[in-house]
C-alpha positions as CSV (number, residue, x, y, z in Angstrom):
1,X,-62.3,33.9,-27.9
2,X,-63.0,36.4,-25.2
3,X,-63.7,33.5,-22.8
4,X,-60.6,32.0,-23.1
5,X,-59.0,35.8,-22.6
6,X,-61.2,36.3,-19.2
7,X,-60.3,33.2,-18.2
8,X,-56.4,33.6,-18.6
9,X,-56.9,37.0,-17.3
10,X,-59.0,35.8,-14.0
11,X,-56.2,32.8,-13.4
12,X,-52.7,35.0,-13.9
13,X,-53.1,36.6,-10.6
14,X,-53.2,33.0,-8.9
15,X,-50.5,32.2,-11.1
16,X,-48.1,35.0,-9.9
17,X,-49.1,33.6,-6.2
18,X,-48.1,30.3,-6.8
19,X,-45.1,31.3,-8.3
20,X,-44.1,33.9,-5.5
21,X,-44.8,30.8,-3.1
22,X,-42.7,28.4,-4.8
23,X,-39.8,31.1,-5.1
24,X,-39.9,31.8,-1.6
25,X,-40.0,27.6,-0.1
26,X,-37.4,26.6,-2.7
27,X,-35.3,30.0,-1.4
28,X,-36.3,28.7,2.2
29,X,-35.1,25.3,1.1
30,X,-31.7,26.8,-0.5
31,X,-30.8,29.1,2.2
32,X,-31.3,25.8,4.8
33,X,-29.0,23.8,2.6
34,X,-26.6,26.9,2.4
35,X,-26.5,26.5,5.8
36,X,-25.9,23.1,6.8
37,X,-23.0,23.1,4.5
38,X,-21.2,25.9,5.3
39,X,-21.7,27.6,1.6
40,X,-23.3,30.4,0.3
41,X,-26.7,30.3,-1.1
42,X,-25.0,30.8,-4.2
43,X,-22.7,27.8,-4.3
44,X,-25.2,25.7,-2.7
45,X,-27.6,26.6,-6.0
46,X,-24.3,25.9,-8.1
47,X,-24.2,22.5,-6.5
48,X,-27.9,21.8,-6.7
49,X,-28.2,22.4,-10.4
50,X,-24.7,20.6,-10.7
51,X,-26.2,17.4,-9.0
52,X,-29.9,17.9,-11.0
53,X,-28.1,18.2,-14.7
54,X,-26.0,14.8,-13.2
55,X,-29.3,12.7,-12.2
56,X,-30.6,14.3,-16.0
57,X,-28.0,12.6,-17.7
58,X,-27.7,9.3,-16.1
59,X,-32.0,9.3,-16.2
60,X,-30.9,9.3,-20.5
């Protein structure tokens, strides 16, 4: 048991990087969307998950 709790231990603080990298291209990504369409990065994100949930359904 303790080896699986070091090892989850030793990999969160990769984890957090990976996620801190992901969060920061995908905002890269949104704000360069935002911005080729005239919107906010708010309604581009609104428009993004609105096209994702579309592609979701039609993939069903």
């Amino acid at each position: 048991m303790t080896n699986i709790q070091t090892s989850k231990k030793a990999t969160q603080p990769r984890d957090e990087l990976l996620k801190a990298r992901v969060s920061r291209a995908f905002k890269q990504r949104l704000q360069a969307a935002a911005d080729s369409q005239g919107k906010t990065p708010s309604e581009a994100m609104r428009q993004a998950l609105v096209e994702w949930m579309s592609r979701v359904q039609q993939a069903a």
